[in-house]
C-alpha beads as a LAMMPS data file, in Angstrom:
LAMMPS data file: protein, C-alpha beads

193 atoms
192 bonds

1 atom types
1 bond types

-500.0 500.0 xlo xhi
-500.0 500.0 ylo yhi
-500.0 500.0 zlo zhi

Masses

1 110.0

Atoms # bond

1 1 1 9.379 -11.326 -11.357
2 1 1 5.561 -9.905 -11.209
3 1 1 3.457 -11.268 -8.841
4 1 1 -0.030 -11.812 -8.928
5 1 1 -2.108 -9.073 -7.179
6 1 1 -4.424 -10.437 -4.531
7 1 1 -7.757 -9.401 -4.855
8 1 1 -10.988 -8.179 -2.559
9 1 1 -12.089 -11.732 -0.998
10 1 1 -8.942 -13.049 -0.537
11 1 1 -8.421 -13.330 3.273
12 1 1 -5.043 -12.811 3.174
13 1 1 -5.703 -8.944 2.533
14 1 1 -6.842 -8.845 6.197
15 1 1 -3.955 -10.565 7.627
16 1 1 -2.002 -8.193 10.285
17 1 1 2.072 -7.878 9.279
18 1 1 4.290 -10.034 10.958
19 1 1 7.469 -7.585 11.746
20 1 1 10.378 -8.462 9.306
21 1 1 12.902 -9.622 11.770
22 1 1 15.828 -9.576 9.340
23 1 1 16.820 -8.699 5.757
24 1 1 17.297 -12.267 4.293
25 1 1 18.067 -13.342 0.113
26 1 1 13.987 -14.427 0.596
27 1 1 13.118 -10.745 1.647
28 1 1 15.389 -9.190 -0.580
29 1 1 14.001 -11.094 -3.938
30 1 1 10.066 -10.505 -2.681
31 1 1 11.539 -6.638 -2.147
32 1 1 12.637 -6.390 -5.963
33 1 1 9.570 -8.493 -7.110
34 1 1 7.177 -6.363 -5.224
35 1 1 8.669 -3.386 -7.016
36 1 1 8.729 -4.745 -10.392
37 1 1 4.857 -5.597 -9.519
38 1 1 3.992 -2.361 -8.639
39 1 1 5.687 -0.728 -11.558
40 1 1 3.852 -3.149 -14.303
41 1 1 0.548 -2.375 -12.411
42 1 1 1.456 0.951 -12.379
43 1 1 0.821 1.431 -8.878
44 1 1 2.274 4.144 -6.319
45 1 1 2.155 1.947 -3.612
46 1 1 2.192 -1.959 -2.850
47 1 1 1.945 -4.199 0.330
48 1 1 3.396 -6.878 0.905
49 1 1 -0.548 -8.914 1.546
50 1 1 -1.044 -7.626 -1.783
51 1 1 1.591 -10.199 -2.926
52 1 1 0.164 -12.849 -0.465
53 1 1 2.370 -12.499 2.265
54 1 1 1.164 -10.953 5.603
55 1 1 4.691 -9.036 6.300
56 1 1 5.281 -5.994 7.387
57 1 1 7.109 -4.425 4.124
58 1 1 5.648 -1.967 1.636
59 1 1 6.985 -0.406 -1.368
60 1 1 6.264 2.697 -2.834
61 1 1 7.028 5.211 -5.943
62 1 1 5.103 8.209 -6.838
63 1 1 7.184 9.404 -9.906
64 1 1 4.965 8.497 -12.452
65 1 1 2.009 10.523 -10.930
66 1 1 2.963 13.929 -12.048
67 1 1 -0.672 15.441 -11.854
68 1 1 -0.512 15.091 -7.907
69 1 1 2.313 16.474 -6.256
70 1 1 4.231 14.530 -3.184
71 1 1 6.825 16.298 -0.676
72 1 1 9.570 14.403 0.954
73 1 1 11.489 16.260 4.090
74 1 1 14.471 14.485 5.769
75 1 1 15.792 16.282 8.783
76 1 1 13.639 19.134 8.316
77 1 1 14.435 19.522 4.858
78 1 1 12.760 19.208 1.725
79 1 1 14.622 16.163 -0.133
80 1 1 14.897 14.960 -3.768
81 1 1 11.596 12.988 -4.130
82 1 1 13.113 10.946 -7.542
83 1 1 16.809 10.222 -5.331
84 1 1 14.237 8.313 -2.823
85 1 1 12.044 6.127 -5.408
86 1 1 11.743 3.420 -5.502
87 1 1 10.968 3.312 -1.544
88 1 1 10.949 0.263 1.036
89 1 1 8.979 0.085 4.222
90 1 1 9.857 -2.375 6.776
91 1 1 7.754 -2.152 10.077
92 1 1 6.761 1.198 9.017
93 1 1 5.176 3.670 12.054
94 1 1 3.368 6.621 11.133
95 1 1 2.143 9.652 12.774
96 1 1 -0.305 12.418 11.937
97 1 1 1.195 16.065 11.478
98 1 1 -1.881 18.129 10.639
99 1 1 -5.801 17.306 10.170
100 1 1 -7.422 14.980 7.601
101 1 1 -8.682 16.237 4.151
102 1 1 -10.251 14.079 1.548
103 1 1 -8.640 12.863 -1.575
104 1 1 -9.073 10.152 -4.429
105 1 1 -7.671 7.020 -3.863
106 1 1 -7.779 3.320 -5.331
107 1 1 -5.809 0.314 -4.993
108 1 1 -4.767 -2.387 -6.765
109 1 1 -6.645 -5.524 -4.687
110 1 1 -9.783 -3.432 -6.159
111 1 1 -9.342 -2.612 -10.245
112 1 1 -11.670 0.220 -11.190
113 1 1 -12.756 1.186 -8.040
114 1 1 -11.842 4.598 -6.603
115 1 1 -13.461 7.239 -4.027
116 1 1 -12.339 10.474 -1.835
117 1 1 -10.994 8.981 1.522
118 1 1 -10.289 11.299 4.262
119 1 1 -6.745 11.500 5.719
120 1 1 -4.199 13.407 7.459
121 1 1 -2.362 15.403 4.398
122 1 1 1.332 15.094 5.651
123 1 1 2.644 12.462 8.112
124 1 1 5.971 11.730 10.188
125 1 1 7.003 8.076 8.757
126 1 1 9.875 5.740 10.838
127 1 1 10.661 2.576 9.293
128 1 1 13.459 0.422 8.241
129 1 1 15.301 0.019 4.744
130 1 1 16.455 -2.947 3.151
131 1 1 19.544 -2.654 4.928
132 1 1 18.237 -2.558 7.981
133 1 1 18.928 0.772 8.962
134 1 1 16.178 3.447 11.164
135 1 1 15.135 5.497 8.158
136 1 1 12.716 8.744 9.580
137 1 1 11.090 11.734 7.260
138 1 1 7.981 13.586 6.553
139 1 1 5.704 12.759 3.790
140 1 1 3.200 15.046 2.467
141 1 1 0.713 14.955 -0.754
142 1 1 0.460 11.609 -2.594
143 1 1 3.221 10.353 -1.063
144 1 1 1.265 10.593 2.514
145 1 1 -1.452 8.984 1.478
146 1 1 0.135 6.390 -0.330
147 1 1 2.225 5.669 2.990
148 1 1 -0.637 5.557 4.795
149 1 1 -2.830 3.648 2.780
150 1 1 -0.520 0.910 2.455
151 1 1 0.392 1.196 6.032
152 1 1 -3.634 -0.045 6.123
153 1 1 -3.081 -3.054 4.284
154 1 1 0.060 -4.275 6.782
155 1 1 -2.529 -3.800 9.503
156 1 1 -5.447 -5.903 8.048
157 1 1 -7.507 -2.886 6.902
158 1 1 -8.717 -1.721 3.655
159 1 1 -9.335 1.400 2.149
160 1 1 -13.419 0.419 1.647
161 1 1 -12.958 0.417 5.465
162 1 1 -12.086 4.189 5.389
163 1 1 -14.604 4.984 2.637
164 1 1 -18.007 7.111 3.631
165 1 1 -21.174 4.820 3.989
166 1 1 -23.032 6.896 1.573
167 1 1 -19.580 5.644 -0.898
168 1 1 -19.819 2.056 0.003
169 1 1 -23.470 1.697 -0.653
170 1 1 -23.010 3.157 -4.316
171 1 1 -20.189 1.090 -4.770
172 1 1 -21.757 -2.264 -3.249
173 1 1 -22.606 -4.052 -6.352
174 1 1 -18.931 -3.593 -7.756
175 1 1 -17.819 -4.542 -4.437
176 1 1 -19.738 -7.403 -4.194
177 1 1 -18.827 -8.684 -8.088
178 1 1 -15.225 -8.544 -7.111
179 1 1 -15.629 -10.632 -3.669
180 1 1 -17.591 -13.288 -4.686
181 1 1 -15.010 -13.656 -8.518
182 1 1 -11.978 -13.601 -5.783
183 1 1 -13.456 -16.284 -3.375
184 1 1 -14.667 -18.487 -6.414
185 1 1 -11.348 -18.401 -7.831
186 1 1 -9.826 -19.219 -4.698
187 1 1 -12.394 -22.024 -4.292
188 1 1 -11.136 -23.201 -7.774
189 1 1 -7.850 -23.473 -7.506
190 1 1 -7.550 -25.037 -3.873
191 1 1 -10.129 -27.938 -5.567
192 1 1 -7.372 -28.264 -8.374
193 1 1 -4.255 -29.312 -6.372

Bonds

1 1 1 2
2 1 2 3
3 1 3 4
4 1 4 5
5 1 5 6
6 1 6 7
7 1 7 8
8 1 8 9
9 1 9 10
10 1 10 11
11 1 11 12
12 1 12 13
13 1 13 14
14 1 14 15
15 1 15 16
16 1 16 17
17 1 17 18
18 1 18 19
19 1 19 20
20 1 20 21
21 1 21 22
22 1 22 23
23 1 23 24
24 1 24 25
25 1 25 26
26 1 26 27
27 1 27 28
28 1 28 29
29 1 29 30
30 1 30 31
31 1 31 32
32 1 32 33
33 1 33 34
34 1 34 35
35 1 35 36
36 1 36 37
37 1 37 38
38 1 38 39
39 1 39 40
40 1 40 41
41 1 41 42
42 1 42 43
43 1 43 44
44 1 44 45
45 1 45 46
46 1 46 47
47 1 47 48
48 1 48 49
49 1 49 50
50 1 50 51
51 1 51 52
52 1 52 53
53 1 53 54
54 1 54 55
55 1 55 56
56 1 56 57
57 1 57 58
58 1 58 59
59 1 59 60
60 1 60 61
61 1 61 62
62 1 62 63
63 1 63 64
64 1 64 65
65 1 65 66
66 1 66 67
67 1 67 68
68 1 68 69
69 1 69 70
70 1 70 71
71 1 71 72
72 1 72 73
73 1 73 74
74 1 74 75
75 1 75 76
76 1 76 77
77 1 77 78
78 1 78 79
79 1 79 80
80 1 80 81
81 1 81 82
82 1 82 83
83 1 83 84
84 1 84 85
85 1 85 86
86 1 86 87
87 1 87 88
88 1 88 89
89 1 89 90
90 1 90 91
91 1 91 92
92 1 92 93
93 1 93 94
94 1 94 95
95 1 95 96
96 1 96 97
97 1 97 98
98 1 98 99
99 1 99 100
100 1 100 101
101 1 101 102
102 1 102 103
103 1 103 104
104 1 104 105
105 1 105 106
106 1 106 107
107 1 107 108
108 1 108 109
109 1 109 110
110 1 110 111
111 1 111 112
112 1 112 113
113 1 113 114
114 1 114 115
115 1 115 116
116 1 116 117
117 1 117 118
118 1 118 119
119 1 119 120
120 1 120 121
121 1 121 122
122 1 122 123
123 1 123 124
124 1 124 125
125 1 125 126
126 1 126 127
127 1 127 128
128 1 128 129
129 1 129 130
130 1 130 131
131 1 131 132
132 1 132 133
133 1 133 134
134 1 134 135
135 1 135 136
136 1 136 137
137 1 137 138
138 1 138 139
139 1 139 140
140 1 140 141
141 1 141 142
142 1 142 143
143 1 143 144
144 1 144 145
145 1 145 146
146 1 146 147
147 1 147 148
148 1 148 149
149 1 149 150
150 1 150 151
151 1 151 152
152 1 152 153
153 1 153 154
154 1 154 155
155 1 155 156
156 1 156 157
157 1 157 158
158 1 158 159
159 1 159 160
160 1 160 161
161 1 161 162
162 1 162 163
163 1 163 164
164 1 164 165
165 1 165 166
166 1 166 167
167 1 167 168
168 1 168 169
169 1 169 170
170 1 170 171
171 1 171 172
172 1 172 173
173 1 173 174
174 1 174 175
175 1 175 176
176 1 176 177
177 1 177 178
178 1 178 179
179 1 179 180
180 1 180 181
181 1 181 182
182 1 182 183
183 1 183 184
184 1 184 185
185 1 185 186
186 1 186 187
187 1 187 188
188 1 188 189
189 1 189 190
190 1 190 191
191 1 191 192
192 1 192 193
């Protein structure tokens, strides 16, 4: 089933992850539904706050995004990026490899708005899968970022957060149009139950 994709304004995007504790029928259907969200947004990446619920438990797939590259290494070796897509995060760590370089970015909790954001290129992921099992490998390009942008939004924090001040200023009035249509929409439907 889609989900609805929480918006800028909603406080649930700054809601620290609460460590999945075990793989139940709940956590497996909000795994497949987060999935079939991100693919009908069209996203590479989706957390679970962006779905409302302040988990730890991301999903990613950079398939579709052809025009920037992604490497996958498991044990040291490079890996079959499409054989690993679509891929689930639970109580994902991460850890830098080499030094930060900018690169575009966007997000789905903020339609039409996208800037460079500065981050380590490639980075050493540990996480469990659905089936509960240690999962470890190095993730460079898109696939890097995309870990560790949505690794952000399990920890509360937002990629505006990571943007440059000069960026956030020329983006304030957008920002600012989308926070105050999420909280009014939240105001409206808590007044309608």
């Amino acid at each position: 089933m889609v989900l609805p994709v929480v918006k800028y304004g909603d406080p649930v995007l700054r809601k620290k992850g609460r460590p999945v504790e075990k793989v139940t029928p709940e956590i497996q259907a909000l795994i497949a539904d987060m999935i079939e969200t991100m693919s009908a947004a069209r996203g590479v990446g989706l957390a679970a706050q962006q779905v409302g619920h302040a988990l730890l438990l991301a999903v990613l797939d950079v398939r579709k995004a052809e025009d920037r590259p992604s490497t996958l290494e498991i044990d040291g070796k490079p890996a079959d990026l499409d054989a690993h897509m679509p891929m689930v995060l639970l109580n994902p760590a991460v850890k830098p490899v080499n030094a930060p370089v900018a690169g575009p970015e966007g997000c789905l909790s903020f339609p039409e708005i996208y800037t460079d954001i500065t981050r380590p290129e490639t980075v050493d992921v540990r996480a469990l899968d659905p089936e509960g099992r240690v999962i470890e490998f190095r993730a460079g390009g898109l696939l890097g970022r995309a870990v560790q942008h949505e690794l952000d939004h399990l920890n509360g924090i937002l990629f505006i957060d990571r943007m440059t001040q000069e960026d956030r200023d020329d983006l304030r009035p957008k920002l600012d149009k989308l926070q105050a249509a999420t909280k009014s929409a939240l105001k409206k439907s808590k007044g309608g139950r």
